[in-house]
C-alpha positions as CSV (number, residue, x, y, z in Angstrom):
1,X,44.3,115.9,104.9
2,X,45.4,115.8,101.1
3,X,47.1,119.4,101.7
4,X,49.1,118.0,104.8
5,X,50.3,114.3,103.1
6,X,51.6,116.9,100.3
7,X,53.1,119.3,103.1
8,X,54.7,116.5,104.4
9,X,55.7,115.0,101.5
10,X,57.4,118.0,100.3
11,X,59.3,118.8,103.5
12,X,60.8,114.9,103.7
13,X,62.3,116.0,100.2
14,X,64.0,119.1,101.2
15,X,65.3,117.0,104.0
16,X,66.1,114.5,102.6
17,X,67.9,117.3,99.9
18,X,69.6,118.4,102.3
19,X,71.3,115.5,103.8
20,X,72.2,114.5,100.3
21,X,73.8,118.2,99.6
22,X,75.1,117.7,103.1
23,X,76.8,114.8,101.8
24,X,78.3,116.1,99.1
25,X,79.5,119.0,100.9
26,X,81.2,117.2,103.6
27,X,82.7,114.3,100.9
28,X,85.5,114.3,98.1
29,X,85.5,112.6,94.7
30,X,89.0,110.8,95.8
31,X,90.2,108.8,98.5
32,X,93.2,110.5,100.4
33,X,94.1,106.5,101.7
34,X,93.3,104.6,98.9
35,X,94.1,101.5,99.4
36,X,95.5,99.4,102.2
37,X,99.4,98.3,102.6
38,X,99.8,94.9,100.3
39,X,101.3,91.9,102.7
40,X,104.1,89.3,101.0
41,X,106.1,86.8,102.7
42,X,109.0,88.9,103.1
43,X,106.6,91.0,105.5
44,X,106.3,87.4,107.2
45,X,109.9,87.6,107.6
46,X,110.3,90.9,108.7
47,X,107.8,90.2,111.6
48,X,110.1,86.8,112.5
49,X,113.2,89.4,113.0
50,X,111.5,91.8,115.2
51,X,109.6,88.5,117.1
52,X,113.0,87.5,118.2
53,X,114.6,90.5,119.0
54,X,111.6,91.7,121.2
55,X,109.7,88.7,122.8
56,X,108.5,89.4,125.5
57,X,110.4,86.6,127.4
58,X,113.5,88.7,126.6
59,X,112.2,91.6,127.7
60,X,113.1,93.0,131.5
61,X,111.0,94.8,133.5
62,X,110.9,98.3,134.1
63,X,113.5,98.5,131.1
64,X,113.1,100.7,128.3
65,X,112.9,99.7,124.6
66,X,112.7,101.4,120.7
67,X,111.0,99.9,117.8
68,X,112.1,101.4,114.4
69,X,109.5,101.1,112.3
70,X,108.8,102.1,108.4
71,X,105.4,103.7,107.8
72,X,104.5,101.1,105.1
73,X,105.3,98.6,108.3
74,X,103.1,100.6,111.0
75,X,99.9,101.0,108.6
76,X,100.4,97.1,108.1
77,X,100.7,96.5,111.7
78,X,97.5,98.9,111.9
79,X,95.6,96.8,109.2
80,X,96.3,93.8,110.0
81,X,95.1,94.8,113.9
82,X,91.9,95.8,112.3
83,X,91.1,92.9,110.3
84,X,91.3,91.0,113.2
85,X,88.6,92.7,114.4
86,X,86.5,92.8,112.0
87,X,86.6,96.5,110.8
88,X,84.6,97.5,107.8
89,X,87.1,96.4,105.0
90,X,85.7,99.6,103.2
91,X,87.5,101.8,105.4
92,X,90.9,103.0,104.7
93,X,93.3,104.1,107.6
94,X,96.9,105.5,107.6
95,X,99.0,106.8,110.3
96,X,101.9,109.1,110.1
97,X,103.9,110.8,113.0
98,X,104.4,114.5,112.4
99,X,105.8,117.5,114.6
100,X,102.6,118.2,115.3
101,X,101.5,114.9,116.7
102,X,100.3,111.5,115.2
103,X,97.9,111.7,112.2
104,X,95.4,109.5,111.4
105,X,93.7,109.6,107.9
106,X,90.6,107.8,107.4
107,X,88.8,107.7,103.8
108,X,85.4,105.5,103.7
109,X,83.1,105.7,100.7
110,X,79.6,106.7,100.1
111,X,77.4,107.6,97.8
112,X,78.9,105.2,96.0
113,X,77.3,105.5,92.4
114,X,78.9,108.8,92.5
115,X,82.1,107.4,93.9
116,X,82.4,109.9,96.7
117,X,84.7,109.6,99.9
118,X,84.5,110.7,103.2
119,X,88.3,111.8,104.5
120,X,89.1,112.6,108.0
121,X,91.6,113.9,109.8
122,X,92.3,113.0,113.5
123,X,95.2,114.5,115.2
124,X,96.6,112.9,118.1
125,X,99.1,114.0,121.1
126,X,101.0,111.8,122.8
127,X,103.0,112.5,125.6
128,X,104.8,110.0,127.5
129,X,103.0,109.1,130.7
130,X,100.0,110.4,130.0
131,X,96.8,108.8,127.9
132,X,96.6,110.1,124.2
133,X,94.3,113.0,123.8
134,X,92.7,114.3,120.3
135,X,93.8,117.9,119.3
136,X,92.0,118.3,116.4
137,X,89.9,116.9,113.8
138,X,89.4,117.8,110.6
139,X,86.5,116.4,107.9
140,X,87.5,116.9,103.9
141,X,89.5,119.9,105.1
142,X,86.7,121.6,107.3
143,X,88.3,122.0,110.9
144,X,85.4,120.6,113.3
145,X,84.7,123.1,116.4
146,X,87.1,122.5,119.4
147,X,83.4,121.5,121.2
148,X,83.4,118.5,119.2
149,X,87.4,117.7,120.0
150,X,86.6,118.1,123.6
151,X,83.5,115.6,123.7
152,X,85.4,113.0,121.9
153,X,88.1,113.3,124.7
154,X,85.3,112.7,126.9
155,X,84.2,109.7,125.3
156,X,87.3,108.0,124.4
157,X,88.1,108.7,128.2
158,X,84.6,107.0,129.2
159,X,85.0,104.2,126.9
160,X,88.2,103.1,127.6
161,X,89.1,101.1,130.6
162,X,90.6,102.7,133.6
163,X,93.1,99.5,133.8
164,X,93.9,100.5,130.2
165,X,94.5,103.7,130.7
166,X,96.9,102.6,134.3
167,X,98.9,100.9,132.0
168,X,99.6,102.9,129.0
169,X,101.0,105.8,131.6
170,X,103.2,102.6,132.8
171,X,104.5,101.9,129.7
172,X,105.0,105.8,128.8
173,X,104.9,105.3,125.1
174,X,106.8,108.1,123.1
175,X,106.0,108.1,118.7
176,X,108.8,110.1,117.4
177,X,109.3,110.8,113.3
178,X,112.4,109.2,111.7
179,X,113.3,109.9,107.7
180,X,112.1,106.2,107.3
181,X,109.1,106.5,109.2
182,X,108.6,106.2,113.1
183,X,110.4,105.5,116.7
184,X,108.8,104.2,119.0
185,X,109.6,103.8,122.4
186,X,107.7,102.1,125.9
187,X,109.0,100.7,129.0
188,X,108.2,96.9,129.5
189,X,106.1,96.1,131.9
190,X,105.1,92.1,132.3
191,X,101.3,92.4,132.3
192,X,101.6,93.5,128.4
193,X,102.5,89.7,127.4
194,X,99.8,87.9,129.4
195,X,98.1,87.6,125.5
196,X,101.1,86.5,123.2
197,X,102.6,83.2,123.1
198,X,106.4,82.8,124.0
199,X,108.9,80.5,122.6
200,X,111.5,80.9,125.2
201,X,110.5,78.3,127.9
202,X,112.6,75.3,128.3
203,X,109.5,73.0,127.6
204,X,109.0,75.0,124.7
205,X,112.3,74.3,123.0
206,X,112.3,70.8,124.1
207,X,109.1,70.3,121.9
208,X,110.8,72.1,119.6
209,X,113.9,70.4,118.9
210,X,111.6,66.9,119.1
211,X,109.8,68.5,116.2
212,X,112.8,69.3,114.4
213,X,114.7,66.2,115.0
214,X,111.5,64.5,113.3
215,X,111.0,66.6,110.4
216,X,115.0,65.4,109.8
217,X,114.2,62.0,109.7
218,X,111.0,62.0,107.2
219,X,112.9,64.6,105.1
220,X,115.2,61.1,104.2
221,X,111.9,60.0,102.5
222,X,110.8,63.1,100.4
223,X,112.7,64.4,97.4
224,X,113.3,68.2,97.3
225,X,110.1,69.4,95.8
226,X,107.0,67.3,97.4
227,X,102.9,67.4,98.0
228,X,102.6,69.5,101.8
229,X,99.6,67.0,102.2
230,X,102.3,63.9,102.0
231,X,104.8,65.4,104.1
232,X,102.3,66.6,106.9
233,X,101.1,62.8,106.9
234,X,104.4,61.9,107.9
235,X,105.5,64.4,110.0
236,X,102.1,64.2,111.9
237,X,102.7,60.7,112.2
238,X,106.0,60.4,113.3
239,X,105.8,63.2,115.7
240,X,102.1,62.6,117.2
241,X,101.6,65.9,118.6
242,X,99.3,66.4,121.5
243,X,96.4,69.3,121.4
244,X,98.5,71.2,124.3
245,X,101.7,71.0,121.7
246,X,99.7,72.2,118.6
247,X,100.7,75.7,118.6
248,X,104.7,75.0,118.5
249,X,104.2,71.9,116.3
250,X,102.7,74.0,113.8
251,X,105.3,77.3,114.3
252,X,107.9,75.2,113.2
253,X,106.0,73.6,110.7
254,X,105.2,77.4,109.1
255,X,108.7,78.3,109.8
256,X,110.1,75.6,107.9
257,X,108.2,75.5,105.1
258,X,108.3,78.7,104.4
259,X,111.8,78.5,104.1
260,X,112.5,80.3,107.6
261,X,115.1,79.3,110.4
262,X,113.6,77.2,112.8
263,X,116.7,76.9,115.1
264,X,117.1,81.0,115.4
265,X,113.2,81.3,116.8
266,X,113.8,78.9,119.3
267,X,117.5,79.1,119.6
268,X,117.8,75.5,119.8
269,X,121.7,73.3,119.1
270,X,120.4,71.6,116.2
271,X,120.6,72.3,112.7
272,X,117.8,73.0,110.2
273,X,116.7,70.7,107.9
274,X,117.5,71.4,104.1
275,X,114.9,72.8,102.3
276,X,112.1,71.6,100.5
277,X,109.7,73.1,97.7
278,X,106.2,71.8,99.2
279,X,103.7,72.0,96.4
280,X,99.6,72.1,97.2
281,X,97.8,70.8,93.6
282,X,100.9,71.7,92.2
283,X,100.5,75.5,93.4
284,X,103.9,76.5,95.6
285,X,102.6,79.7,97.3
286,X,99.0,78.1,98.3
287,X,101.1,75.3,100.7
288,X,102.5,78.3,102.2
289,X,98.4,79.7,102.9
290,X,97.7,76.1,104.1
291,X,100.0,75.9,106.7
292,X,100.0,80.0,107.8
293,X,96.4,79.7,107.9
294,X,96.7,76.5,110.5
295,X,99.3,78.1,112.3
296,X,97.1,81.5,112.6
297,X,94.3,79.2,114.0
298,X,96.4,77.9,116.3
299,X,97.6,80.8,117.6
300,X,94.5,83.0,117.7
301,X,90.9,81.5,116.7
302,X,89.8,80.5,113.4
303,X,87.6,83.6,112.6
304,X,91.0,85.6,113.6
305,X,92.8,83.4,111.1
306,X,90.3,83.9,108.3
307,X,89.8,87.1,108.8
308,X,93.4,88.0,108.7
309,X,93.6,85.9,105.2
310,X,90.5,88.1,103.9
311,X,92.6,91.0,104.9
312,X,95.5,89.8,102.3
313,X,93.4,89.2,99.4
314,X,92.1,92.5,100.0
315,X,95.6,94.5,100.2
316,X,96.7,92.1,97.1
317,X,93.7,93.5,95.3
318,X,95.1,96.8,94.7
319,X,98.2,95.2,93.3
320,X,98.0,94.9,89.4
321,X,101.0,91.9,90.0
322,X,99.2,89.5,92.3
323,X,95.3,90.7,92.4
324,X,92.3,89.0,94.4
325,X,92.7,85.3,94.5
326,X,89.6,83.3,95.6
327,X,91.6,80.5,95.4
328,X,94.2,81.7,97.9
329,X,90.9,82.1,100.3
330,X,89.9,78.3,99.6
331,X,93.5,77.4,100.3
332,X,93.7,79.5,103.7
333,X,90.2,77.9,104.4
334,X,91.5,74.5,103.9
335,X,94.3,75.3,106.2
336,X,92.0,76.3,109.2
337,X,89.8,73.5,108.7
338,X,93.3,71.0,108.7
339,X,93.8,72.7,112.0
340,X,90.0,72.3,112.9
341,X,90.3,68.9,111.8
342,X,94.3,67.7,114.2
343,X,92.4,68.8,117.0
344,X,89.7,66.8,116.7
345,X,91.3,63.9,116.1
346,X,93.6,64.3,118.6
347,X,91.2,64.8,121.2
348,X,89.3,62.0,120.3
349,X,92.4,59.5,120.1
350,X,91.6,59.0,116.0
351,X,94.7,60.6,114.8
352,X,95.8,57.5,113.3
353,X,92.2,57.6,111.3
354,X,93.0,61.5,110.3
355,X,96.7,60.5,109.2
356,X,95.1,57.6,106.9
357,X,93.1,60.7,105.3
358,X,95.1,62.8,104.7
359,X,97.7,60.2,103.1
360,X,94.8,59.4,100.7
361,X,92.2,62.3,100.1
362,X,93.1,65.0,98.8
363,X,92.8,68.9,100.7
364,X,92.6,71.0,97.5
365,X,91.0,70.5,94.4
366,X,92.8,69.5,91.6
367,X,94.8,71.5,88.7
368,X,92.1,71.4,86.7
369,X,89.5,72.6,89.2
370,X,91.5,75.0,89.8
371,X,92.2,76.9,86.6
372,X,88.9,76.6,85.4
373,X,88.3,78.8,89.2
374,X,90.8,81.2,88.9
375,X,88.6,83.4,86.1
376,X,86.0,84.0,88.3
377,X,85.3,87.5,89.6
378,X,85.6,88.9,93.1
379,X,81.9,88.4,93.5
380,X,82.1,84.6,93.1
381,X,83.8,83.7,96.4
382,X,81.8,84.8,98.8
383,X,82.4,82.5,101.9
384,X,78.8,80.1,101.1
385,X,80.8,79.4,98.3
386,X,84.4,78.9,99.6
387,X,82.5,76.4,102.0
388,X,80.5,75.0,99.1
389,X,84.1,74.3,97.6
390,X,85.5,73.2,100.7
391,X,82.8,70.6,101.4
392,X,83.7,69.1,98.0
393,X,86.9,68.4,98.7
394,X,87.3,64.4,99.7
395,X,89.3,65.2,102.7
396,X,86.8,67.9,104.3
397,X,83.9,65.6,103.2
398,X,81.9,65.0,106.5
């Protein structure tokens, strides 16, 4: 019995050797995508220009249309897509069209004491009309056998839904590499929106202009740099929006406070407001996280929102000028819980109650708070303690 436990023994650590040496074999000591693209407001606006040259409400059927897109802009797409839901945000991913098809590089640590990374290589073809199909696939420069390409063909073909598939040899997507990056062309086919919000509808711009006409007359009350807490009172007030106009209250909300034409997204006859500097505990860029954050929750769901903030401070970690901001995450929380919050009271008919509020508590915590929070490490916020910090905020105080 005593020889066999040490039999044993000895032959779950050559195993167990193995896997490790296996491990090492198969990994690299560096990353070949290293870090994920880094999202700024001029992204924001980027994505505003191509929304209203390609909504889908503009689109005609059966006609065929090309997106120019950088690479920086396609792995941001990719990320962002990936956040959403809820990806490992360990792993790494960049695509890149080449003559040889579209690659896809994926780097995910492990053995992490050792800081070693697992990079692969997937190789896609994709022929208009027909669904994608992997060509080869490559782990830390070790081509895997064509048997392995073949059952992943099989699987992604099993996986996938056969009303997925229909439609992507509809649309007849072509990827073709530009100097800047990639062209990419489909043909528009109606069933593609049934998930996005349009502004384009009559209704629509009538709720939009009645939105705009109000933010015109409380603007006459605010002087050009003003608390977003303050203003949203009014504005809430004057305009009473109902739950079913929530999501193109706050569009132009976000669109005007982030300094962004209104009347171009909705291509309505009345001027924009002038601008004003809004200001959350005295910090300019966390009003702008308030409100995205709200709007984001509107449009998707709230995890979407948050995790699509998460994403940010994560691509803004790699970037020595702006870094991880906990802070940033408290103000993005705030701003889905606002959202959380309108609905509520609107549903319940207490938005005069929520108005009152927000007039007099305050949705952020003070200066002071604040800089005595923005030393503290990455560890820190973890999201018990972002709702910790959010509970003790008098306007978020059940």
């Amino acid at each position: 019995m005593r020889r066999f436990l040490k039999t044993s023994l000895f032959l779950i650590l050559i195993v167990m050797g193995l896997l490790v040496a296996l491990g090492l074999w198969v990994s690299d000591a560096r990353a070949v995508v290293q870090t994920k693209p880094a999202l700024n407001f001029s992204d924001l606006k980027r994505m505003q220009a191509l929304w209203e040259k390609y909504q889908p409400g503009h689109l005609k059927t059966g006609s065929r249309y090309v997106l120019d897109l950088t690479e920086r802009e396609l792995n941001l797409a990719l990320a962002l897509l990936l956040a959403q839901y809820g990806v490992d945000e360990n792993l790494n991913i960049r695509v890149e069209s080449t003559e040889i098809g579209v690659v896809t590089h994926l780097s995910y640590p492990i053995f992490s004491s050792t800081f070693r990374y697992l990079n692969l290589d997937v190789v896609w073809q994709v022929i208009p009309g027909e669904f994608p199909a992997v060509t080869s696939i490559s782990l830390s420069d070790l081509s895997l056998p064509n048997a392995v390409v073949r059952y992943v063909n099989r699987l992604i073909k099993h996986r996938v839904p056969e009303s997925v598939q229909d439609q992507w040899q509809k649309v007849r997507l072509s990827i073709v590499p530009t100097s800047q990056g990639v062209s990419i062309g489909l043909t528009w086919f109606p069933l593609l929106s049934e998930q996005l919000t349009t502004f384009d509808t009559t209704q629509e711009q009538v709720k939009a202009s009645k939105f705009l006409k109000v933010i015109h007359q409380v603007n006459t009350r605010f002087e050009d740099r003003s608390e977003i807490a303050e203003w949203l009172a009014a504005v809430i007030e004057a305009a009473r929006p109902g739950s079913e106009d929530l999501k193109v209250f706050l569009t132009v909300i976000a669109q005007y406070v982030a300094g962004n034409s209104v009347n171009s997204l909705f291509d309505l006859k009345i001027q924009d407001p002038p601008a004003i500097r809004f200001y959350l505990s005295g910090h300019r860029d966390l009003a702008r996280h308030f409100v995205f954050s709200a709007l984001l929750a509107a449009q998707t769901t709230a995890d979407s929102a948050k995790q699509v903030g998460l994403f940010k401070e994560l691509s803004d970690s790699d970037n020595k000028d702006s870094g991880y901001s906990g802070i940033d995450l408290l103000a993005n929380q705030a701003g889905i819980s606002f959202y959380l919050l309108l609905v509520k009271a609107i549903e319940s008919d207490r938005l005069e109650q929520f108005v009152e509020n927000l007039k007099n508590k305050p949705v952020m915590l003070d200066k002071d708070a604040l800089r005595a929070l923005d030393s503290e490490p990455r560890e820190f916020w973890s999201q018990s303690r972002i709702d910790e910090l959010l509970a003790s905020i008098p306007f978020f105080d059940k």
